[in-house]
Each structure stands twice: as C-alpha cells, then as structure tokens.
N, CA, C and O atoms as a Tinker XYZ file with bonds, in Angstrom:
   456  protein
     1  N    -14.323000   21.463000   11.759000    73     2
     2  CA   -14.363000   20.016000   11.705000    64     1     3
     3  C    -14.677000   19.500000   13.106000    63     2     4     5
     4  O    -14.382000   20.069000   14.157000    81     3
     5  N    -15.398000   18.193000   12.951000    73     3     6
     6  CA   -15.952000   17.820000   14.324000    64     5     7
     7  C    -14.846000   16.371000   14.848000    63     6     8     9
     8  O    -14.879000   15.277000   14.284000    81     7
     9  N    -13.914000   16.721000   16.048000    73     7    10
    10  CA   -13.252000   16.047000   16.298000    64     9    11
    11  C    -13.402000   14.652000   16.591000    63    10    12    13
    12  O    -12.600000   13.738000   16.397000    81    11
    13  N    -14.821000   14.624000   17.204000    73    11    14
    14  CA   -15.759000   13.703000   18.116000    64    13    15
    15  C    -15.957000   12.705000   16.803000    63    14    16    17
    16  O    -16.158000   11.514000   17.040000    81    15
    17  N    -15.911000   13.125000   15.530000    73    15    18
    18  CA   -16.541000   12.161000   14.671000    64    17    19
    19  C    -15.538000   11.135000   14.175000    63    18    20    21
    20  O    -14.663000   11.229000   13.314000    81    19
    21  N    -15.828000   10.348000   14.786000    73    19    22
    22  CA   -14.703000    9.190000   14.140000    64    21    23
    23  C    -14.216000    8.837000   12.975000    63    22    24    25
    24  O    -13.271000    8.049000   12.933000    81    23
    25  N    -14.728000    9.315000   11.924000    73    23    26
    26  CA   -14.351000    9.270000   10.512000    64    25    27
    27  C    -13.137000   10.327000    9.987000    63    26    28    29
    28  O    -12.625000   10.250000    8.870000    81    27
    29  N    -12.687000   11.579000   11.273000    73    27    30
    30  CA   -11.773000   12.183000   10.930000    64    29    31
    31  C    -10.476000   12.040000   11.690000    63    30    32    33
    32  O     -9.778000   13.030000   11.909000    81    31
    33  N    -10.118000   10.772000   12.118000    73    31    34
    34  CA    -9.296000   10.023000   12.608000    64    33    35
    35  C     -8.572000    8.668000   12.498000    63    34    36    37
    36  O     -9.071000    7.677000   11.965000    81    35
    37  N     -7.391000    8.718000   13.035000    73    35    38
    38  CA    -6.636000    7.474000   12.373000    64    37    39
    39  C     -5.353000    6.858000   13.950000    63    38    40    41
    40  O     -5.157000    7.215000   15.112000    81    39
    41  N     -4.962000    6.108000   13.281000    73    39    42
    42  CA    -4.044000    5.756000   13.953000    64    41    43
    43  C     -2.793000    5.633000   13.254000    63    42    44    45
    44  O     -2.558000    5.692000   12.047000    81    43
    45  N     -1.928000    5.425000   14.379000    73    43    46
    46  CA    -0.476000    5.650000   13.965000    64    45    47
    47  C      0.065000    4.219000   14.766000    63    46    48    49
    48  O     -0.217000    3.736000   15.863000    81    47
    49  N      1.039000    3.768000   13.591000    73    47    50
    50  CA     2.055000    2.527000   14.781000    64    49    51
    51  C      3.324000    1.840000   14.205000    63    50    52    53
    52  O      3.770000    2.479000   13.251000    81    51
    53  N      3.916000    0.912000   14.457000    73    51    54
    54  CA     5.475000    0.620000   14.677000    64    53    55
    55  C      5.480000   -0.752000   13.855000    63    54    56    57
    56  O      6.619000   -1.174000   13.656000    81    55
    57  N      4.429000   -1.548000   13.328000    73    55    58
    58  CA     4.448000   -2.543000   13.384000    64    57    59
    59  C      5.118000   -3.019000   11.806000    63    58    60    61
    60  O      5.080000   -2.275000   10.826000    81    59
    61  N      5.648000   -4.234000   11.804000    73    59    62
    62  CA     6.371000   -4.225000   10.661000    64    61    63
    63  C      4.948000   -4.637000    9.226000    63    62    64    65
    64  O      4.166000   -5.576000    9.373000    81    63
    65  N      4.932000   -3.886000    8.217000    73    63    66
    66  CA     3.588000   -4.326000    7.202000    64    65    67
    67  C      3.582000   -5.440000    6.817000    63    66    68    69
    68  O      2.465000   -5.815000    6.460000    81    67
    69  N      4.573000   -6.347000    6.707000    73    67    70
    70  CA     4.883000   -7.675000    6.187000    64    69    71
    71  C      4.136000   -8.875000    6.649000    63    70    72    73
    72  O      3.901000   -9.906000    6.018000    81    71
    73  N      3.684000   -8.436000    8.322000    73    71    74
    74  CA     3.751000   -9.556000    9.378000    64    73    75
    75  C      1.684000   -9.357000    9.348000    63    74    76    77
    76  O      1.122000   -8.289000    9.102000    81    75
    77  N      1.092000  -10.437000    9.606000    73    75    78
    78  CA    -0.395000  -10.155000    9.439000    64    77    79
    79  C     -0.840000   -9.684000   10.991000    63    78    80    81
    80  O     -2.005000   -9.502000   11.344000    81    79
    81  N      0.447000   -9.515000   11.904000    73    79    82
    82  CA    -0.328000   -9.282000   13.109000    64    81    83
    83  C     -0.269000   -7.358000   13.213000    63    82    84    85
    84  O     -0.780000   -6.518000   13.954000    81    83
    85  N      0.362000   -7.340000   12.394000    73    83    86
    86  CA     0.032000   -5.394000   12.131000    64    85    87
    87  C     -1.032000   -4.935000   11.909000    63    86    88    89
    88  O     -1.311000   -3.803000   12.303000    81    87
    89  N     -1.934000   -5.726000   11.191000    73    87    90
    90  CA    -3.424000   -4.854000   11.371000    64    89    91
    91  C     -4.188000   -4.977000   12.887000    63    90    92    93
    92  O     -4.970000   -4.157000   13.368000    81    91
    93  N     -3.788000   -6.070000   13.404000    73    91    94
    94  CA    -4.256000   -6.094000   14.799000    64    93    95
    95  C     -3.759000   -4.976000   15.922000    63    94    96    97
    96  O     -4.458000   -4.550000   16.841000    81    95
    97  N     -2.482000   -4.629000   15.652000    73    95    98
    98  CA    -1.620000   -4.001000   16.161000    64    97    99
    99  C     -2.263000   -2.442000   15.747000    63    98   100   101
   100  O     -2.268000   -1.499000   16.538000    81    99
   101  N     -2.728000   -2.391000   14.534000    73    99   102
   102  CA    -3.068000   -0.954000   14.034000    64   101   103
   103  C     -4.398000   -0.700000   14.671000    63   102   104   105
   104  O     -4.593000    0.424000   15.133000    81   103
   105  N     -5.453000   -1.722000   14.760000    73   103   106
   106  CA    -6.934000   -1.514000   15.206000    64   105   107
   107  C     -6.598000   -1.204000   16.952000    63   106   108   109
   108  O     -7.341000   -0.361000   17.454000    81   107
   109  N     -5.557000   -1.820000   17.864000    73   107   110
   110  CA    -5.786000   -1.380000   18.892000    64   109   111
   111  C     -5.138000    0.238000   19.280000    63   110   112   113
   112  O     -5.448000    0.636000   20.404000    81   111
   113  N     -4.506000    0.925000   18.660000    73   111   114
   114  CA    -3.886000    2.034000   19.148000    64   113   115
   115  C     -4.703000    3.618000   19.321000    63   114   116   117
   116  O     -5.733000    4.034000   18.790000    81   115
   117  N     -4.099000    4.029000   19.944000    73   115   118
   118  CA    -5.097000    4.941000   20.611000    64   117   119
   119  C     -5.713000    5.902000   18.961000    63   118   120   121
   120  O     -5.068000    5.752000   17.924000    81   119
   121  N     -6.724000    6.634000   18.985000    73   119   122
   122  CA    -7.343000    7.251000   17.741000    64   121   123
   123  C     -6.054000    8.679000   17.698000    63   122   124   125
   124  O     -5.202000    8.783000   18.580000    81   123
   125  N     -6.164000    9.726000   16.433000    73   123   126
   126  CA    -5.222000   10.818000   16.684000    64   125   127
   127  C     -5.955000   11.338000   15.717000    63   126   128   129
   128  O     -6.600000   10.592000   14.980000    81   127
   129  N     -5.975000   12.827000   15.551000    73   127   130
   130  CA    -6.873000   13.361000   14.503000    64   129   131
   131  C     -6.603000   13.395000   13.241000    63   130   132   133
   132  O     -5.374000   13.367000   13.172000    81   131
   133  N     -6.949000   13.430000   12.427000    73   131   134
   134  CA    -6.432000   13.582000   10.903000    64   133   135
   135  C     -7.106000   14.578000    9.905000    63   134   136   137
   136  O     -8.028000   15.255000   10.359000    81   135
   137  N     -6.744000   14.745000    8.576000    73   135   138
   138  CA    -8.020000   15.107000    7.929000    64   137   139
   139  C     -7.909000   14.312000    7.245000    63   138   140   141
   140  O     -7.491000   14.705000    6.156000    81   139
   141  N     -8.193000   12.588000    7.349000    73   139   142
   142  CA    -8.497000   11.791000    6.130000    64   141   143
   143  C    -10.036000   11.616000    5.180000    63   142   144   145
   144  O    -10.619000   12.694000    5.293000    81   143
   145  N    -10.417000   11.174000    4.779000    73   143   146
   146  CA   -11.227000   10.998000    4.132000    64   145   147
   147  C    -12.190000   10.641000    4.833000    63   146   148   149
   148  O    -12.053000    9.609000    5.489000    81   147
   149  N    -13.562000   11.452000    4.911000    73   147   150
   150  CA   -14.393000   10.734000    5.715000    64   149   151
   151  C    -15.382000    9.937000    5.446000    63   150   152   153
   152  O    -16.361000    9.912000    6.192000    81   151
   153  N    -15.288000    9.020000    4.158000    73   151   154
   154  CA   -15.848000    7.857000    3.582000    64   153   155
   155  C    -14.976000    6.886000    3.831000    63   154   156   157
   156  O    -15.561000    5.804000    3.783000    81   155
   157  N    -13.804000    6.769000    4.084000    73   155   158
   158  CA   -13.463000    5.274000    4.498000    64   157   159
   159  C    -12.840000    5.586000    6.025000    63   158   160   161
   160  O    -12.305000    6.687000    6.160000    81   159
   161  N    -12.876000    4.706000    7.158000    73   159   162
   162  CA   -12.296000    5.275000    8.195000    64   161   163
   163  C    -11.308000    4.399000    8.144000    63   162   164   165
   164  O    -11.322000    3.296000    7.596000    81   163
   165  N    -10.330000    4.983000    8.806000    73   163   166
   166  CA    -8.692000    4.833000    8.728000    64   165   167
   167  C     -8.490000    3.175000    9.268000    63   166   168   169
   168  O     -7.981000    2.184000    8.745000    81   167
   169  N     -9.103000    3.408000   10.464000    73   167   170
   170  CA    -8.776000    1.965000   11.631000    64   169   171
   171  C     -9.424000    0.584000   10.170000    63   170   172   173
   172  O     -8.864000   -0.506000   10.053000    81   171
   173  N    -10.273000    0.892000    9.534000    73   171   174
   174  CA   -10.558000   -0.415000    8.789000    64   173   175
   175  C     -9.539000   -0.721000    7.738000    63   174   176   177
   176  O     -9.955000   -1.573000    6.952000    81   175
   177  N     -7.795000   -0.094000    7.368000    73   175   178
   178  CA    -7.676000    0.118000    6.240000    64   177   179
   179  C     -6.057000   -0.842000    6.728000    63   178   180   181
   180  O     -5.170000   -0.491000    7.506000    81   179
   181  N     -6.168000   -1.920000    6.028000    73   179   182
   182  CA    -4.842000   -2.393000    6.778000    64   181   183
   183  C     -3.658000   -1.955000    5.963000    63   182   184   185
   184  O     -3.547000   -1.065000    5.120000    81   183
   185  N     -2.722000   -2.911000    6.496000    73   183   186
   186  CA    -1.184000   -2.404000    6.116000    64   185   187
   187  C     -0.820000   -3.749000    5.178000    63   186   188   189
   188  O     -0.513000   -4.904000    5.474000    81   187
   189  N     -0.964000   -3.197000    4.179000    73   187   190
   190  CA    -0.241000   -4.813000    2.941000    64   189   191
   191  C      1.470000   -4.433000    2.824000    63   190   192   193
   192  O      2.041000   -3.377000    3.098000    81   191
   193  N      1.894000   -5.421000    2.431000    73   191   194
   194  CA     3.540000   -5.465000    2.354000    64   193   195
   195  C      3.559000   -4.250000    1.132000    63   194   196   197
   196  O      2.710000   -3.918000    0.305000    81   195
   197  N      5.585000   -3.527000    1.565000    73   195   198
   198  CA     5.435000   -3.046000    0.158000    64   197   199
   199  C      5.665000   -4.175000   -1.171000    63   198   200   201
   200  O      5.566000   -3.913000   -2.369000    81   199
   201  N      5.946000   -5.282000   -0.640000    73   199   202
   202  CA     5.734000   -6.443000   -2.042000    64   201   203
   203  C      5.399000   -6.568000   -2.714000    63   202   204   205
   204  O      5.831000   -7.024000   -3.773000    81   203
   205  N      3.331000   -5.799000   -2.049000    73   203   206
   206  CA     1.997000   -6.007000   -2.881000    64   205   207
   207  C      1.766000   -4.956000   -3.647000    63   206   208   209
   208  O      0.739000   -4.979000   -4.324000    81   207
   209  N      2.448000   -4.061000   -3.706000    73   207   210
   210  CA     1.849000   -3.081000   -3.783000    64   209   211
   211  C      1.588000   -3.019000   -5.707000    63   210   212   213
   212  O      1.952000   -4.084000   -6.207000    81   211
   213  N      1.237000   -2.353000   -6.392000    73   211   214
   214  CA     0.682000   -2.767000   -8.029000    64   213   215
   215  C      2.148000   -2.643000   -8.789000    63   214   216   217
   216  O      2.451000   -3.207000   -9.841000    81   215
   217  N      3.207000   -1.529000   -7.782000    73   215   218
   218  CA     3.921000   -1.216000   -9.288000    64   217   219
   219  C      5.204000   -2.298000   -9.128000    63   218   220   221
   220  O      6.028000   -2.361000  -10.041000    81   219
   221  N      5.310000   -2.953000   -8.206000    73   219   222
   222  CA     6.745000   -4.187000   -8.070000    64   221   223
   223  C      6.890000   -4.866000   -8.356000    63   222   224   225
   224  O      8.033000   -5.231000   -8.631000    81   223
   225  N      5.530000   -5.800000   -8.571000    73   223   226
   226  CA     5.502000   -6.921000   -9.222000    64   225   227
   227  C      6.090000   -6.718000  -11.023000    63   226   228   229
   228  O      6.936000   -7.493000  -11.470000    81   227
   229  N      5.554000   -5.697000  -11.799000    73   227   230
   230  CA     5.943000   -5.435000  -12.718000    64   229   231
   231  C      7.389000   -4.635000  -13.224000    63   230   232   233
   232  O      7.757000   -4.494000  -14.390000    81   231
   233  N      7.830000   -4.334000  -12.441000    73   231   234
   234  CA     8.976000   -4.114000  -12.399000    64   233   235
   235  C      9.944000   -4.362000  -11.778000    63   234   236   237
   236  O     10.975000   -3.698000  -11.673000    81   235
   237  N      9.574000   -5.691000  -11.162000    73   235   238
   238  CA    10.408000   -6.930000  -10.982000    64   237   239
   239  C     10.498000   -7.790000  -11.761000    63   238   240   241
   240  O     11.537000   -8.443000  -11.664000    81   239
   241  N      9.507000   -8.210000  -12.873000    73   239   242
   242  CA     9.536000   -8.734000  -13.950000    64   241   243
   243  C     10.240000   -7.593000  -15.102000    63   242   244   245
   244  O     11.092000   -7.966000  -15.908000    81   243
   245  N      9.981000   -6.850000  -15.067000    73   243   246
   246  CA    11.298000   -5.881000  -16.550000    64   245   247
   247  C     12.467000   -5.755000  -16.059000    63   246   248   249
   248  O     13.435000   -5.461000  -16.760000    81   247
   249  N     12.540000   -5.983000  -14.654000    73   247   250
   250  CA    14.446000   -5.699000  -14.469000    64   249   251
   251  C     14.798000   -7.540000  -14.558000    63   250   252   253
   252  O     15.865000   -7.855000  -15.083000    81   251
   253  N     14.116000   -8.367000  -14.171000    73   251   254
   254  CA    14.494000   -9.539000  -13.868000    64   253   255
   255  C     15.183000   -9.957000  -15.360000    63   254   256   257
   256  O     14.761000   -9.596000  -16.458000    81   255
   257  N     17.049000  -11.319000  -14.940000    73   255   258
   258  CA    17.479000  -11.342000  -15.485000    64   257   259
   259  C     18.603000   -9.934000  -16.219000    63   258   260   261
   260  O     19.721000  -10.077000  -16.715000    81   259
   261  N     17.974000   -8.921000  -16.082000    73   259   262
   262  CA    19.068000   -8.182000  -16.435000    64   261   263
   263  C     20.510000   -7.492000  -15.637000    63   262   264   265
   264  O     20.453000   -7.293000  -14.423000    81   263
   265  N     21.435000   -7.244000  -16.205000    73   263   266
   266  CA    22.580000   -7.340000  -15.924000    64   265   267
   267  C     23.116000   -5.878000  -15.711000    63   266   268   269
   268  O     23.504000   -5.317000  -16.735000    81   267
   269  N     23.221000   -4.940000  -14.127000    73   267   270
   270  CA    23.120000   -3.780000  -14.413000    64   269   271
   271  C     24.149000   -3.377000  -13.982000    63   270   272   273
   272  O     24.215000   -3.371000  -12.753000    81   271
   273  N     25.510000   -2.820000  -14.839000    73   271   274
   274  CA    26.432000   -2.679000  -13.834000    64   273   275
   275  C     26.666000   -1.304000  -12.913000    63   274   276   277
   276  O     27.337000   -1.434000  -11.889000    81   275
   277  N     26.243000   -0.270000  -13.181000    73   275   278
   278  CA    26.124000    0.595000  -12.300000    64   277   279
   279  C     25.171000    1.060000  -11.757000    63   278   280   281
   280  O     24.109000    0.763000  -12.304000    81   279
   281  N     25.079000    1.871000  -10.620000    73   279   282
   282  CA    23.840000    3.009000  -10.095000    64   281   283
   283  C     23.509000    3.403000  -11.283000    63   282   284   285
   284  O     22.787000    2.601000  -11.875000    81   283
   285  N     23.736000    4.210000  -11.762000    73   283   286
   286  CA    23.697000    4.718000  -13.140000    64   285   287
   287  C     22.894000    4.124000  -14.130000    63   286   288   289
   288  O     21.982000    4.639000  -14.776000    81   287
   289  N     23.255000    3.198000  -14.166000    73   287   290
   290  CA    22.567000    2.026000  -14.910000    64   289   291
   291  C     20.806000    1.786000  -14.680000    63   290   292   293
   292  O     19.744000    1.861000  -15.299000    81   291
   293  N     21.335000    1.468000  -13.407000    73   291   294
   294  CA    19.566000    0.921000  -12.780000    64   293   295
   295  C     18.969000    2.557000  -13.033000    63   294   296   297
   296  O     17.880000    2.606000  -13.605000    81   295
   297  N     19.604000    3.885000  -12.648000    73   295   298
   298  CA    18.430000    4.947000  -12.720000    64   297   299
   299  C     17.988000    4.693000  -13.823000    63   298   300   301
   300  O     16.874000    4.222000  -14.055000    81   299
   301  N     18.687000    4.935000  -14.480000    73   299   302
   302  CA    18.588000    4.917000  -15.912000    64   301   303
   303  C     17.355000    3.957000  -16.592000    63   302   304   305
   304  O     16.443000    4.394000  -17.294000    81   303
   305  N     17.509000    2.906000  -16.303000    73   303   306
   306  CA    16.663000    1.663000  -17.285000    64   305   307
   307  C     15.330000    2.125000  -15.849000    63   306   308   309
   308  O     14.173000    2.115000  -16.269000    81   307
   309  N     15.459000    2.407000  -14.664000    73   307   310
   310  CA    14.282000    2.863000  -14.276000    64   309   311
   311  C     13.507000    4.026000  -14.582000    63   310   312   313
   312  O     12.281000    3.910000  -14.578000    81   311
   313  N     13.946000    4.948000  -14.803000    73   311   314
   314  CA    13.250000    6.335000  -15.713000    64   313   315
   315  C     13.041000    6.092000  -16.876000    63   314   316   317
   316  O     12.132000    6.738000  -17.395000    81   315
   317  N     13.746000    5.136000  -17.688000    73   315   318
   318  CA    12.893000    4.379000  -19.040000    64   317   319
   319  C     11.695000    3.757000  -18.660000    63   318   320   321
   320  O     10.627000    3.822000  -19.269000    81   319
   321  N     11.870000    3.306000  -17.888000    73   319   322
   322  CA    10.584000    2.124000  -17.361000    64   321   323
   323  C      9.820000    2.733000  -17.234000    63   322   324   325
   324  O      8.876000    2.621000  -18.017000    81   323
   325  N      9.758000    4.030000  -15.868000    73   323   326
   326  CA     8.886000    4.675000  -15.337000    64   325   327
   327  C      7.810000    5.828000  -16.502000    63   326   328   329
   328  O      6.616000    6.121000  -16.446000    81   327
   329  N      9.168000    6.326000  -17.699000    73   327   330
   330  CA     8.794000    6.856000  -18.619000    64   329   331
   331  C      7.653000    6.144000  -19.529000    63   330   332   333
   332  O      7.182000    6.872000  -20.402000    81   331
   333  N      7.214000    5.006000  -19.458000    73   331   334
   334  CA     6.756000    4.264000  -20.676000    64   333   335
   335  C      5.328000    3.900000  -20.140000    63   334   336   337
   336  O      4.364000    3.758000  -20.892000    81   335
   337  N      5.258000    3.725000  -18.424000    73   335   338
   338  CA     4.228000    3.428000  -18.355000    64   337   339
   339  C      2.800000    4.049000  -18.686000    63   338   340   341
   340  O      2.821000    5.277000  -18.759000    81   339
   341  N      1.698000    3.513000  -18.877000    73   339   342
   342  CA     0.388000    4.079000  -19.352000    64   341   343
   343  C     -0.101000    4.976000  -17.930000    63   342   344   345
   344  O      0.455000    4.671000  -16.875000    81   343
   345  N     -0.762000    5.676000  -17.924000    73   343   346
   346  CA    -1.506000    6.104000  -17.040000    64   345   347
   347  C     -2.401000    5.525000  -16.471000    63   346   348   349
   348  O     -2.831000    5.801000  -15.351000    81   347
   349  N     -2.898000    4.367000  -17.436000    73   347   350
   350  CA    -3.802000    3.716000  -17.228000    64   349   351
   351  C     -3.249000    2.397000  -16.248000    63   350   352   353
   352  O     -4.033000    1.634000  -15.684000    81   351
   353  N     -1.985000    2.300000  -16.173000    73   351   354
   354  CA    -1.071000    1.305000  -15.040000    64   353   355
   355  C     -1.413000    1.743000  -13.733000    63   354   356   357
   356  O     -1.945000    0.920000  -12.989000    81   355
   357  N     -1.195000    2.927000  -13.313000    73   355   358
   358  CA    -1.507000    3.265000  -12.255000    64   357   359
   359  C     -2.756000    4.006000  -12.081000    63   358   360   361
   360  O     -2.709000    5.014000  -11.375000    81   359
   361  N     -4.080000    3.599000  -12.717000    73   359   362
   362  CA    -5.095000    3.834000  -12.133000    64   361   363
   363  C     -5.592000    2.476000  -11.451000    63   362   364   365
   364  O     -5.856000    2.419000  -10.250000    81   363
   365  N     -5.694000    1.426000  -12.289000    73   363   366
   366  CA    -5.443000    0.515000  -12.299000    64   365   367
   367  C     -5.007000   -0.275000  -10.696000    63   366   368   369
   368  O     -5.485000   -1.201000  -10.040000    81   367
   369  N     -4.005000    0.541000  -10.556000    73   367   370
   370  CA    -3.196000   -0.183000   -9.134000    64   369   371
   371  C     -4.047000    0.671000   -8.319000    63   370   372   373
   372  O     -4.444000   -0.111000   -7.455000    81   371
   373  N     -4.582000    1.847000   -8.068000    73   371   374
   374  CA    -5.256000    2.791000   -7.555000    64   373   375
   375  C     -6.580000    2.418000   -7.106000    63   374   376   377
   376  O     -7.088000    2.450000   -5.985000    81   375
   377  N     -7.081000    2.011000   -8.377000    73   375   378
   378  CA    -8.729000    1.366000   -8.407000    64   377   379
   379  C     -8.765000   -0.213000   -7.415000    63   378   380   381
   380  O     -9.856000   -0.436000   -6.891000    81   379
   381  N     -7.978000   -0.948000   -7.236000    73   379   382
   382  CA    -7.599000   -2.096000   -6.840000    64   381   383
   383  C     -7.562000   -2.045000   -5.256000    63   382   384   385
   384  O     -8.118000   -2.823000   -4.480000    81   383
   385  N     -6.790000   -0.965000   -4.970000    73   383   386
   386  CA    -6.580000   -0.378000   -3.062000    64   385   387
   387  C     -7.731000   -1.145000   -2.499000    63   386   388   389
   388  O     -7.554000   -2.279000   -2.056000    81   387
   389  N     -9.118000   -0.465000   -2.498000    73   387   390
   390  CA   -10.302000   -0.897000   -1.958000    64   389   391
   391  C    -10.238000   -2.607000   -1.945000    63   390   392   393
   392  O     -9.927000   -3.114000   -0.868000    81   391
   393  N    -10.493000   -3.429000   -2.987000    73   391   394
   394  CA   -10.661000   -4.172000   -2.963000    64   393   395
   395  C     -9.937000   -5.029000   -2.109000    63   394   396   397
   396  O    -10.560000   -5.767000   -1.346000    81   395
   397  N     -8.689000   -5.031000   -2.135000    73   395   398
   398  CA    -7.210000   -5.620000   -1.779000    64   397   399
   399  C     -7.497000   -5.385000    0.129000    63   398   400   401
   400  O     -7.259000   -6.216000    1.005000    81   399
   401  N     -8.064000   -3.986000    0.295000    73   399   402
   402  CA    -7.837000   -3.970000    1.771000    64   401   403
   403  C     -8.849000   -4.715000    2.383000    63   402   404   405
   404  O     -8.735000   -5.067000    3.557000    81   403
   405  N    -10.118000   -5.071000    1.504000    73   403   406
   406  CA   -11.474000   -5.405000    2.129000    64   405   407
   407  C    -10.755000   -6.687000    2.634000    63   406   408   409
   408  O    -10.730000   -7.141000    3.777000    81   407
   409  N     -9.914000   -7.369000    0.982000    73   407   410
   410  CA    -9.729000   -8.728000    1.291000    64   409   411
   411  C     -9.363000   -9.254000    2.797000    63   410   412   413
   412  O     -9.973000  -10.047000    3.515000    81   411
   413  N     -7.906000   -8.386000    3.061000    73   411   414
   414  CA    -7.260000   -8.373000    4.216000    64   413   415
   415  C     -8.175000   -8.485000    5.468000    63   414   416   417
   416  O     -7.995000   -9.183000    6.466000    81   415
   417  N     -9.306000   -7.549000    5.156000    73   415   418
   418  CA   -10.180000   -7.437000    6.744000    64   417   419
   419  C    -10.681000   -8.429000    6.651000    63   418   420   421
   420  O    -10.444000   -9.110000    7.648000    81   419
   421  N    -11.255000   -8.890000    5.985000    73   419   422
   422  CA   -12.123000  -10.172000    5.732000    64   421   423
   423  C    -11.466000  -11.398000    6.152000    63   422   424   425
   424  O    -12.039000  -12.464000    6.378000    81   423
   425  N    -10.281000  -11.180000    6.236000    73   423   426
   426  CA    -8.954000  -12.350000    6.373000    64   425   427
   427  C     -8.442000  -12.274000    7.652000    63   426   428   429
   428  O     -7.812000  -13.079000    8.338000    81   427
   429  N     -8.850000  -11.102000    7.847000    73   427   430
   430  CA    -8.849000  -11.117000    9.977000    64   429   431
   431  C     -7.244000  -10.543000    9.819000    63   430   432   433
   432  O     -6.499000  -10.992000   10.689000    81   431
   433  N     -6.640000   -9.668000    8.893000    73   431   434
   434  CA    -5.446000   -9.380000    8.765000    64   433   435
   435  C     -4.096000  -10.384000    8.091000    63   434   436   437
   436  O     -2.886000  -10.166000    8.026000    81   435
   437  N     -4.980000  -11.595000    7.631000    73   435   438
   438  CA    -4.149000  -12.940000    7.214000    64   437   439
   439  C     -3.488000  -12.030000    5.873000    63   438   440   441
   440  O     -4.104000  -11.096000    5.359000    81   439
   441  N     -1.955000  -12.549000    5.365000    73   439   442
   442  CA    -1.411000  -12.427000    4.298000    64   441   443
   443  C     -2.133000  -12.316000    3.017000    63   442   444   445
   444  O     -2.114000  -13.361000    2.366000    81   443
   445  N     -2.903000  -11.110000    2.363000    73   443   446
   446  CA    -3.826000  -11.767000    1.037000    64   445   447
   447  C     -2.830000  -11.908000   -0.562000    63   446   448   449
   448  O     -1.832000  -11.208000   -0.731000    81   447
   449  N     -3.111000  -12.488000   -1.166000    73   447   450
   450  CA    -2.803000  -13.381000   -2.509000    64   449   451
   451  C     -3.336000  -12.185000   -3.827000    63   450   452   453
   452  O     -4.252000  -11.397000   -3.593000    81   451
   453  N     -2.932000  -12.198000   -4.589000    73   451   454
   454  CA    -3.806000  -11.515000   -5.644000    64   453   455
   455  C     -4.893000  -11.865000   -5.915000    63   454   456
   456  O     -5.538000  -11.267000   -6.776000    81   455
C-alpha cells in the first residue's frame, strides 16, 4: 500500500459530534494511516450526532410513553425490538450515510435536519 496516497488516510480527534465545530476540528488534524476505503477519503466525512443516526429515532418512538420497570425490562422489549426489525431497516440507514454526510459538508459542518 502506498502511504503517500491520501485516500489511505484519516484523522483522529477529541471533539464532541454534537457541536458543528467538530468537522472543522476533524479537517485540521494531522493525517494517520489507515486502511479505509479508498473511494471516499476520510477528512471529507463528518461527525453527525449519535441522535442522527437511522436506528434512534425509531426506537425512540417504540419505547416512547412506555413504562419500564426494570433493566430487565428495557433488555428485554429491546431484543424484541431489535428482533423484529427488517433487514431492509438497516440498509436503508446504511444507504442514507453518503447522502447525510454530503449534506453536512455542504453546510460547512452546520447541524443537518433530515
């Protein structure tokens, strides 16, 4: 592998994902090698909240309102949950990545919306 090629490198950093000044924070840090993918390069790929991510929203809506009284409980109605979903849920959230990160760059790292 050719180290020199910038497509097999990434960065690493501290910054909290929530805040929109983390992708700024991510584009300046020094490069480190990786073996990521060398069709998308790392430095363009920002950091979205885990908020955004495909599977919370929906399973913040199936727990919402309910009444759980133990640990036990929540595993539980979560391995039901997790059990039921389609495969097709999480391609879905998978297929979406690209789009979602372009938004962000395009947004100069601003908070993006669905």
């Amino acid at each position: 592998m050719d180290h020199s090629d910038p497509r097999f490198y990434h960065t690493e950093h501290h910054a909290k994902s929530n805040q929109s000044t983390s992708v700024g924070l991510h584009l300046t840090q020094p490069l480190k090698p990786t073996l990521g993918s060398p069709s998308i390069l790392a430095r363009e790929l920002p950091d979205l909240a885990p908020s955004d991510f495909h599977l919370f929203g929906p399973l913040k809506r199936h727990l919402g309102g309910m009444v759980l009284e133990t640990e036990d409980d929540l595993i539980s109605e979560l391995r039901n949950w997790f059990d039921n979903l389609d495969v097709d849920f999480f391609r879905v959230g998978i297929n979406s990545l690209l789009s979602r990160w372009q938004k962000c760059i395009d947004l100069h790292g601003d908070y993006v919306e669905k």
